[in-house]
N, C-alpha and C positions, 0 to 999 in steps of 0.2 A: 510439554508446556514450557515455553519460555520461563525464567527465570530473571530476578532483575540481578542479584549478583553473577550471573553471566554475563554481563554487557560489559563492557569496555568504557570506561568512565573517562579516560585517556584521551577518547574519540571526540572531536570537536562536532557538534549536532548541529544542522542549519538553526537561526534563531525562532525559539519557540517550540521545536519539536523537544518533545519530553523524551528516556527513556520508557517512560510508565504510558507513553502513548504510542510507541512502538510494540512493546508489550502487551497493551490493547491491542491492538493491530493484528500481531502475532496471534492471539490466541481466537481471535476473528476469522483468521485463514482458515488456522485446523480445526475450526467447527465446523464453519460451512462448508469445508473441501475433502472432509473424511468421509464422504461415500461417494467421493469421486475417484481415489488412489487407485482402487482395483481396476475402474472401469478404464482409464486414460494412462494405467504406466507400462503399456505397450504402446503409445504414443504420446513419447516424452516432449513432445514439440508443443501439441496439443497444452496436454497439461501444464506445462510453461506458461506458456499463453493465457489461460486461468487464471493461474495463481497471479499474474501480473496485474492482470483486472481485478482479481478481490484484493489485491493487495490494494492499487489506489484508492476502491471501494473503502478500507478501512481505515486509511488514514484521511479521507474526507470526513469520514465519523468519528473518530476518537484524537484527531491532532486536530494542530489551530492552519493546518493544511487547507487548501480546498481545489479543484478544478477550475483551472484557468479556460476561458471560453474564448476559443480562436476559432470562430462558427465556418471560416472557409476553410480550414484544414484540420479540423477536430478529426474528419472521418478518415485521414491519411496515417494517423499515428498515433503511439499513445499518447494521452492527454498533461500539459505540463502542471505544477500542482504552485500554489503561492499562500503567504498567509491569508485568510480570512477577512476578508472584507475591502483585499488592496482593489485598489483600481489599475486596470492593463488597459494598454490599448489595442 
């Protein structure tokens, strides 16, 4: 489990994201990803790939984070992330 005095306070945070919303985040992953470890860490590529999706996955739920909607190239990469409610073009 993540810890918040393990974090690095020294760290400049993009504006808005919290420690305590990383930390969310954090403890997000190793829920829903601890009865995947066995199955996928003989492929570590695999599991990478995962954990990078529930990672955005979490911080669209617990930061002021959200998925940026680039509908003609969302399906080429992973998805860019902005605060909550901005407007993209």
């Amino acid at each position: 489990m993540a810890k918040t005095e393990d974090f690095d306070r020294s760290i400049a945070l993009p504006p808005g994201l919290t420690i305590a919303a990383i930390k969310k985040s954090i403890e997000y992953i190793e829920r829903e990803l601890s009865n995947f470890v066995e199955i996928y860490m003989e492929q570590m590529n695999v599991f990478s790939a995962i954990v990078g999706i529930f990672g955005t996955l979490a911080l669209d739920r617990h930061s002021v984070y959200e998925e940026v909607r680039h509908l003609d190239i969302s399906h080429t990469r992973f998805r860019d992330r902005c605060p909550r409610g901005a407007t993209t073009s």
